[in-house]
Structure formats: structure tokens, C-alpha cells
C-alpha positions as CSV (number, residue, x, y, z in Angstrom):
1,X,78.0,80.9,42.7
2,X,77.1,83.8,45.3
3,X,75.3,86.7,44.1
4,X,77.3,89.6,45.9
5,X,75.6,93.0,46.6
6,X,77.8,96.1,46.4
7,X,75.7,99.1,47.8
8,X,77.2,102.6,47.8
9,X,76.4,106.3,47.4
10,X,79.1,108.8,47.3
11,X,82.3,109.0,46.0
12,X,84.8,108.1,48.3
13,X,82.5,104.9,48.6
14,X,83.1,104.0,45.0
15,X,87.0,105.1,45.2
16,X,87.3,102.5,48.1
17,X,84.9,99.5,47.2
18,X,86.1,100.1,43.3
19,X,89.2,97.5,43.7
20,X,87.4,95.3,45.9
21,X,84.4,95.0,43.0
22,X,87.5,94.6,40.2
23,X,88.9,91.7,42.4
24,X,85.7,89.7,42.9
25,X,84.8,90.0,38.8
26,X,88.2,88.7,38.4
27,X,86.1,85.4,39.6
28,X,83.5,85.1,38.1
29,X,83.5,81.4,38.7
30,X,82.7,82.3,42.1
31,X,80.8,85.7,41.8
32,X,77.7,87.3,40.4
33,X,78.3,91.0,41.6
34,X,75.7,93.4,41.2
35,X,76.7,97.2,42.1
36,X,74.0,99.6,43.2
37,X,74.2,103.1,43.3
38,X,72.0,105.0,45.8
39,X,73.3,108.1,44.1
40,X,73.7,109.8,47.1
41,X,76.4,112.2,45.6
42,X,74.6,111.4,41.9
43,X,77.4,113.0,39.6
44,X,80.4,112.4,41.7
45,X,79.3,108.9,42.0
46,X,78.7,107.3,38.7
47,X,81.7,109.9,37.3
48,X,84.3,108.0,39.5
49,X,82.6,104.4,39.0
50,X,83.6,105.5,35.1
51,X,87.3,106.1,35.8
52,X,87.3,102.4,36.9
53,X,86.3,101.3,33.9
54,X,82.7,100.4,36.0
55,X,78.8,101.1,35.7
56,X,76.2,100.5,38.1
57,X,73.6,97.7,37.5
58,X,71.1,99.8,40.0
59,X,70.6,103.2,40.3
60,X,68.4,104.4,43.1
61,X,68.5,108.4,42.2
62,X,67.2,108.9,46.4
63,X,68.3,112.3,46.4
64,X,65.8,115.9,46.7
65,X,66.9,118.9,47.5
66,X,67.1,120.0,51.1
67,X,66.5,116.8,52.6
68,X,66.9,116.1,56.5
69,X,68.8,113.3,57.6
70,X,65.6,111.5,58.2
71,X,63.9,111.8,54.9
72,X,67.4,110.9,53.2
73,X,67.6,107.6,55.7
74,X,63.7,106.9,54.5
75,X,64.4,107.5,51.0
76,X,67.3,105.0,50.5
77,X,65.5,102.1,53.1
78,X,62.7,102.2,51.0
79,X,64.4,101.9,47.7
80,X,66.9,99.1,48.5
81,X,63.9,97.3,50.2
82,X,62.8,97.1,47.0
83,X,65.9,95.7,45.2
84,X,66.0,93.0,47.7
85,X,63.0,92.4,47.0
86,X,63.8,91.9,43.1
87,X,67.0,90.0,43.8
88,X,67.9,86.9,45.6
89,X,71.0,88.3,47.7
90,X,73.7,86.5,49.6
91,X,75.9,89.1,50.7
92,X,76.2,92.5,50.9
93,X,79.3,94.9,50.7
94,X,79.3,98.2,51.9
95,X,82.2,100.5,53.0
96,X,82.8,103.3,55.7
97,X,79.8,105.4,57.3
98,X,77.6,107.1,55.1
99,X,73.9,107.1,55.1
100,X,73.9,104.2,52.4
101,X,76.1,102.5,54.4
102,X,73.4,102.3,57.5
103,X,71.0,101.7,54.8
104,X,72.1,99.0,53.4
105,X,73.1,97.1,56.4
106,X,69.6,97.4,57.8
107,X,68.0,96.1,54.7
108,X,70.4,93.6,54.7
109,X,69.8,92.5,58.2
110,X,65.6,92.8,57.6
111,X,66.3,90.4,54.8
112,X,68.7,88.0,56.7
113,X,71.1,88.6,54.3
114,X,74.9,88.8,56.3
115,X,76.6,92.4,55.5
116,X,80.1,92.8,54.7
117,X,81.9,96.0,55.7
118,X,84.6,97.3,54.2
119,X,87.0,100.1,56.9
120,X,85.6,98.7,59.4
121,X,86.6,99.6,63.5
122,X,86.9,103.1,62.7
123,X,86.4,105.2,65.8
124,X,86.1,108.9,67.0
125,X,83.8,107.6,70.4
126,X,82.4,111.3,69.7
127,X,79.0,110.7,68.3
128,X,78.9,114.6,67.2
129,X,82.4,114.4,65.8
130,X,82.0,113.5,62.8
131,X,78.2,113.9,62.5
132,X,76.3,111.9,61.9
133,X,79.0,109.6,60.1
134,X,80.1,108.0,63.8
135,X,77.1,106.7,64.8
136,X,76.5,105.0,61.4
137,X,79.8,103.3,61.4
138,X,79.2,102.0,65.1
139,X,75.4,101.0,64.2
140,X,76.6,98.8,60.6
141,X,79.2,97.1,63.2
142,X,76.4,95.7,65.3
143,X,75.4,93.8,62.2
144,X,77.9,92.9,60.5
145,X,79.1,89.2,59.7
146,X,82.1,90.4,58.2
147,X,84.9,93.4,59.6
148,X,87.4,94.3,57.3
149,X,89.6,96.4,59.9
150,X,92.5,98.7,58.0
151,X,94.5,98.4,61.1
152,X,95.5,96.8,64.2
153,X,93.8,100.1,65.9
154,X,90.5,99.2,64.1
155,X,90.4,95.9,65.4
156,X,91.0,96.5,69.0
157,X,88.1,98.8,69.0
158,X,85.8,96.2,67.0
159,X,87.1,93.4,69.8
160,X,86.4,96.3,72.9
161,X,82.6,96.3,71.8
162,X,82.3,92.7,71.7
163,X,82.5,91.7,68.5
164,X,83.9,88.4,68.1
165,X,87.3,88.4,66.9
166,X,87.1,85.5,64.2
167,X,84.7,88.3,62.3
168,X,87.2,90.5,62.3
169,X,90.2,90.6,59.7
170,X,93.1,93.4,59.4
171,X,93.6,94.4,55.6
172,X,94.5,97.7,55.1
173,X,92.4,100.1,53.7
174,X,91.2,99.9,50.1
175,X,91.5,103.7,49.3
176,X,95.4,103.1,48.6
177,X,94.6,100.0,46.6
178,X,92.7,102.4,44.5
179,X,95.8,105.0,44.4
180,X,97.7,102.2,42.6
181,X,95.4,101.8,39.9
182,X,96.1,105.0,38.4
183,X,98.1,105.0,35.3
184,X,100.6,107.0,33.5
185,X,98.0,108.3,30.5
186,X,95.6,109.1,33.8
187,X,98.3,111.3,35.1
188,X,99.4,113.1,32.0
189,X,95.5,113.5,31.4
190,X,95.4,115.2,35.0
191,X,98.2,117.5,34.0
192,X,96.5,118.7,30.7
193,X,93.7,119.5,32.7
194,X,95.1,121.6,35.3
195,X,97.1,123.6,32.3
196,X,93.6,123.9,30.5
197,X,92.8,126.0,33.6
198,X,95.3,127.7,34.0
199,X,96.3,126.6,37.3
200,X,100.1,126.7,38.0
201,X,101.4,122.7,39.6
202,X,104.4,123.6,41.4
203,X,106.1,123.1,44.7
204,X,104.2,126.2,46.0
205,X,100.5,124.5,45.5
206,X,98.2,124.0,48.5
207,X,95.4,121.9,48.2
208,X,92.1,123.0,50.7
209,X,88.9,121.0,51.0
210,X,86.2,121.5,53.5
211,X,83.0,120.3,53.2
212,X,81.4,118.2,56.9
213,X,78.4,119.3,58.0
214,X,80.1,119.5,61.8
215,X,81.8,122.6,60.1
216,X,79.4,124.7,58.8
217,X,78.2,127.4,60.1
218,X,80.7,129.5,62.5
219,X,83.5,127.0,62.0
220,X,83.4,127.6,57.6
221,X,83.8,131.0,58.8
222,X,87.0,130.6,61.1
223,X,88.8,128.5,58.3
224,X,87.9,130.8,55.5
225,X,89.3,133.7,57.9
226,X,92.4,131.7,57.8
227,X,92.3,130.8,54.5
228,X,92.4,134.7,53.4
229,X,95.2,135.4,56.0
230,X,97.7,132.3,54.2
231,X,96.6,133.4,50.8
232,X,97.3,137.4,51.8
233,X,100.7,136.2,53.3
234,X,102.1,133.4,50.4
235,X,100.9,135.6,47.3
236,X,103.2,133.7,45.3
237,X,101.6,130.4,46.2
238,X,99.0,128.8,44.5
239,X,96.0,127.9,47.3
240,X,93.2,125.0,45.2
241,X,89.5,124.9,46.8
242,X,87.5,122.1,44.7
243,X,84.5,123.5,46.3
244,X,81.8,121.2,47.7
245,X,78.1,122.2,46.1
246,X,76.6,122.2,49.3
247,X,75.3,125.6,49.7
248,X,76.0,125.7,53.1
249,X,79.5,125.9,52.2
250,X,79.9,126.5,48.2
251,X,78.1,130.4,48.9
252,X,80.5,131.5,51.6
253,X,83.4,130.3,50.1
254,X,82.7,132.3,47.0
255,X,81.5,135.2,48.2
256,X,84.4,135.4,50.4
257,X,87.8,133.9,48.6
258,X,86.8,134.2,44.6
259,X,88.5,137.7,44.4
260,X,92.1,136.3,45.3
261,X,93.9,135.8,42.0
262,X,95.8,132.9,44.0
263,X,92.9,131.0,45.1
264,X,91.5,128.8,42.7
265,X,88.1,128.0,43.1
266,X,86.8,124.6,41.3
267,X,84.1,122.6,40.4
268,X,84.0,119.4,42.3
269,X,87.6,117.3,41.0
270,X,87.2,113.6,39.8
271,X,89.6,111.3,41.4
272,X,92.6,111.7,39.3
273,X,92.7,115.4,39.1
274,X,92.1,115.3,43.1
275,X,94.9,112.4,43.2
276,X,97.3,115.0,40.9
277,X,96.7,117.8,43.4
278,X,97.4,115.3,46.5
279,X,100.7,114.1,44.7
280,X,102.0,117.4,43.9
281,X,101.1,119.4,46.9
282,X,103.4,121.3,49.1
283,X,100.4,121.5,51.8
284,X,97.0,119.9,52.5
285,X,94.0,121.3,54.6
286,X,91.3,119.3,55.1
287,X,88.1,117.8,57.1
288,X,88.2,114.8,54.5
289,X,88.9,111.2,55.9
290,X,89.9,109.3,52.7
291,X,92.4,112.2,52.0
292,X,93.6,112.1,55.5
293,X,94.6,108.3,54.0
294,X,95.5,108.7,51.2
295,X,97.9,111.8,51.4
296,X,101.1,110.4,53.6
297,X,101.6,108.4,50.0
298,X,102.7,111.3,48.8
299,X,104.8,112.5,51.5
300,X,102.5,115.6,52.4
301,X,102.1,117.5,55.8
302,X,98.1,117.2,56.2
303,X,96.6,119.2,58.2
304,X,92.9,118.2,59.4
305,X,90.2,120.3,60.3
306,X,88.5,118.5,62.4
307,X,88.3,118.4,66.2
308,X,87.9,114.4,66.4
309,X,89.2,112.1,63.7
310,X,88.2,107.9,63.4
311,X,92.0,107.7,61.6
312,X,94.3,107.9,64.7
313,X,96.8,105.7,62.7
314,X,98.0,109.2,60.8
315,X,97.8,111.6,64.1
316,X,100.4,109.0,65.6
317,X,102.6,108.7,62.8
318,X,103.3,112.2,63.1
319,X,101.6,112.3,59.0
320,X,98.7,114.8,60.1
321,X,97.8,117.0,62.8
322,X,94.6,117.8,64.2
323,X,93.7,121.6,63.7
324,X,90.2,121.7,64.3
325,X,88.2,124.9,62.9
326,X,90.5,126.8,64.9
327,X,91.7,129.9,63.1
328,X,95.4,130.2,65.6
329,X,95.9,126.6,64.7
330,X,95.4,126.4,61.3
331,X,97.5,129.8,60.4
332,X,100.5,129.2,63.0
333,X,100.8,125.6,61.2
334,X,100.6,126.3,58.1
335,X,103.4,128.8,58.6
336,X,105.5,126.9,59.6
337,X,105.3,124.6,56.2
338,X,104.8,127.2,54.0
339,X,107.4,129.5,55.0
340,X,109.4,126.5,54.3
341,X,110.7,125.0,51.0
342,X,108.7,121.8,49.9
343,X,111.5,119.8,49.8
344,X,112.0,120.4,53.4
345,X,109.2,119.8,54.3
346,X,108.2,116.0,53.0
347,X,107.4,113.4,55.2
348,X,109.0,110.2,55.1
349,X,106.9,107.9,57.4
350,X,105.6,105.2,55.9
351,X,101.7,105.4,55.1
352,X,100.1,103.8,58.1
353,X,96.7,102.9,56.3
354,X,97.7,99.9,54.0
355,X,99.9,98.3,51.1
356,X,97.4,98.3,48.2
357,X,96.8,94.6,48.5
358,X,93.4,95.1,50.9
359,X,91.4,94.1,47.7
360,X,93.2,90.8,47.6
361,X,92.8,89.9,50.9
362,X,88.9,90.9,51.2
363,X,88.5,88.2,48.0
364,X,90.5,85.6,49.9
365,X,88.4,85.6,53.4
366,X,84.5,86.3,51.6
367,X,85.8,82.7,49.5
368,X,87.1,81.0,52.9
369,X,83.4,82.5,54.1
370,X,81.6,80.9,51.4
371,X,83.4,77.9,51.7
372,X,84.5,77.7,48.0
């Protein structure tokens, strides 16, 4: 048996490492899993590790308020140098390009332990864009024993840096995996609590999330600027803002948009409400990179604010566009859905990011890598 170390943080983590944990207790044969939180998004975290029915063994709490990059990178070294040191490791799993992430490849690698990375090959080659996510993902590849690559694109960029390519393995990406294990109650549940607020789900709903640190300052103020135009314009559409608590964000959002009676300001959503809004929207803006995944499931035009994006897969497919923090952008294509009926507007391409099996496969090649 192989004592398996999942290490994550935030909530897309969980939403995307969730199935792959599920799969591997399914063996328990071959499997001791132990799932540490670093708790670097502390209530969004554990809330969504509950949906899947999942708790952590470890939590870390690293977080303080105000933190630099730095101190945050300190924080979390020094508390899973600790667990390692309390544990007798033999793999660790992380996913995507947070701050845990880095950190718990590092550890990993100071502890000769070999690291397992889940999305791996992602790529902007703009090490401001996103910041400081792309340098993390390109430092966890250097030290990685494992690549599980979503896509062909992934791959090719993992074999350009030298990577050898029997490391490498094309799955898909996890995050849709996860979209599958939503049920019927969960749905119905999502729908109660969207009538509980009073917040109309119809074919005029537009769901808005921006929260990277790229765009705040002067770019949160260009897409709010355009946000107030759409919402001025399509009165009789319903614009959603699960606002981010960063305060960099959370107080200019408020102070400018909470007056709109069609702009819905909420609390930070918990995957199934956030899936419900996905599902049913007629429009998407975000700078969000599992959403950039996981809305061409539903058929919905997504546009992403962002100037750089590591998911090229969707930009090709013609299942997002690229709009930056750039207010013309944003406004001229948004018209051109909204002025349109949602039924006209639905995309049809399949989504480019994976079958929901990715779980499946990751179990199959850590087994052949363990040679059970």
C-alpha cells in the first residue's frame, strides 16, 4: 500500500482533485490517502470538500490578513515541512498553479518524495499574465514525476521544455469529471436557493466573476464601467456578481454596482449554486480558468477577461473569446449576445477540456507507476 498525499488550498483545487481523491479511495487495497488543506481560501475550501461528501485529515489554517506573496509562500513551506515530517509520504498530488501547489511540490522534492500534478502543461509564456499563477505552474513542472496534461496542447508544451514524454499522460481535465458528479436533489437544491433570494433563473441571466489580482486596480475599474453600461442597457436582464472577498475587489464592486436592482450582488457561491448559474446562463464574463472549462458544457458564450489565458483549447474552439479588461471589448461583445435571444445564441462545439473520465485514467497510470 502507498500512502498518497493530496495537498490543496483553494476551491477550484478541491473541485478538480475531488474525483481524483473519490477514485483512489475506491482502492483502498492499494491507497492510504491523506488530504491536506492548506486553507488557503479557508471557507470556500473545506465548504466544497463537504459537497463531495469529503473532509480533510490536515488542516494547515496558513492564512493572515494582508499577507504578501512571500509571507503566504513561507507560511505554507513551513507548515507542510512539518507534515512530512509527521508522515511517511510516497506521493504527492497536487493540481493547477496556486501557491499550495509550488508549496507542496517543493516540500515534496526537499523530502525526495515524487510529486504528482494534476492540469498539467498549462501555458500563457507571460509570466505577469496570470500573476503569479504562471510561474508556479512552470516551477511544479520542473519537479514533477508525474504530468497529467488535459490536452494534446498541454503536452506539446510539457515536451518543448524538455520534459520527458513517458512522464507525461493526456487525460482531460478533472474539473468536468467533477461537473458529472452533480445530482438531480443537488440541482433542485441550487434552484431553491436562488428562489430563496429572490434572484430570477431565466434565459436573460448573465453570470460575472472577476477576482485575479492582474485585474485590480485600473482594470476592476474598466470592467465595472462596462458592467454599469450592459446593466443600464438590458434592464430586463438579470446580471449575477458572486463577489470575491478580496477587498481589492469586493469594495469597488459595491460601492459601484449595488444600487442596480438588476445586478445581484452575492456572497461567495458553493459549487453547485455556481454550477446552476453556469448551466442556465445566457452569458458569462469572467477572468476565472476552471469556468473558462467548465462553461462550453453548457453551451455558453464565455467571455474572458483576461489579456493572456493558459486554456487556448477554448479560444480555438471558437467557445470563449479573449476580452481583456478592455471596456470597447467587453461592451461591443456582449451586445452582440445579449441583444440576441439565448436560444440563438448557444454553442454547440464540443467541450475541448475532457470527457469526465480524467479521474479514471489518473488511478490507472499512479497504479502502473507503483507497479501494483
Amino acid at each position: 500500500m502507498k500512502t498518497i498525499l493530496f495537498v490543496f488550498g483553494t476551491r477550484p483545487e478541491v473541485i478538480k482533485l475531488a474525483p481524483v481523491i473519490l477514485e483512489l479511495k475506491k482502492h483502498s487495497e492499494k491507497y492510504n490517502v491523506i488530504i491536506c488543506n492548506t486553507e488557503q481560501q479557508k471557507e470556500l475550501s473545506n465548504q466544497t470538500l463537504s459537497y463531495f461528501n469529503l473532509k480533510a485529515d490536515i488542516n494547515l489554517d496558513c492564512m493572515r490578513p494582508n499577507q504578501s506573496l512571500a509571507e503566504v509562500q513561507t507560511r505554507i513551506l513551513s507548515a507542510l515541512d512539518k507534515v512530512f515530517a509527521q508522515n511517511t509520504i510516497d506521493a504527492t498530488i497536487v493540481q493547477g498553479d496556486t501557491m499550495t501547489v509550488l508549496c507542496g511540490a517543493l516540500v515534496s522534492f526537499y523530502n525526495k518524495v515524487p510529486v504528482f500534478h494534476v492540469e498539467a502543461g498549462l501555458r500563457s509564456y507571460d509570466i505577469y499574465e496570470p500573476f503569479p499563477e504562471e510561474i508556479m505552474r512552470q516551477m511544479t513542472s520542473r519537479v514533477a514525476q508525474l504530468h497529467f496534461a488535459p490536452t494534446a496542447k498541454n503536452k506539446d508544451a510539457l515536451l518543448k521544455e524538455a520534459i520527458s514524454e513517458d512522464k507525461i499522460h493526456i487525460t482531460g481535465n478533472t474539473v468536468i469529471d467533477a461537473l458529472f458528479c452533480l445530482s438531480e436533489d443537488t440541482m433542485n437544491s441550487a434552484k431553491a436557493f436562488y428562489e430563496a433570494e429572490n434572484i430570477i433563473v431565466d434565459d436573460k441571466l448573465v453570470l460575472i466573476t472577476a477576482h485575479r489580482r492582474e485585474n485590480h486596480g485600473e482594470r476592476i475599474d474598466r470592467i465595472i464601467k462596462a458592467i454599469k453600461y450592459l446593466a443600464e442597457k438590458y434592464s430586463d436582464h438579470t446580471f449575477v456578481i458572486p463577489v470575491h472577498p478580496n477587498p481589492n475587489v469586493k469594495d469597488k464592486i459595491h460601492a459601484n454596482l449595488e444600487h442596480f436592482n438588476n445586478i445581484k450582488l452575492l456572497s461567495p457561491l458553493d459549487y453547485p449554486n455556481l454550477v446552476y448559474l453556469m448551466k442556465n446562463a445566457k452569458l458569462i464574463l469572467t477572468d476565472s480558468g476552471g469556468i473558462q472549462e467548465e462553461a462550453p458544457s453548457f453551451g455558453c458564450p464565455t467571455l474572458v477577461m483576461r489579456y493572456e489565458t493558459e486554456r487556448q483549447e477554448g479560444i480555438d474552439a471558437g467557445v470563449s473569446v479573449l476580452v481583456g479588461a478592455d471596456y470597447e471589448k467587453i461592451v461591443s461583445l456582449s451586445d452582440k449576445i445579449l441583444s440576441d435571444s439565448k436560444e440563438n445564441t448557444r454553442l454547440t462545439a464540443q467541450n475541448p477540456y475532457g470527457d469526465g473520465l480524467a479521474s479514471k485514467k489518473i488511478e490507472q497510470i499512479i497504479s502502473s507507476y507503483f507497479k501494483f
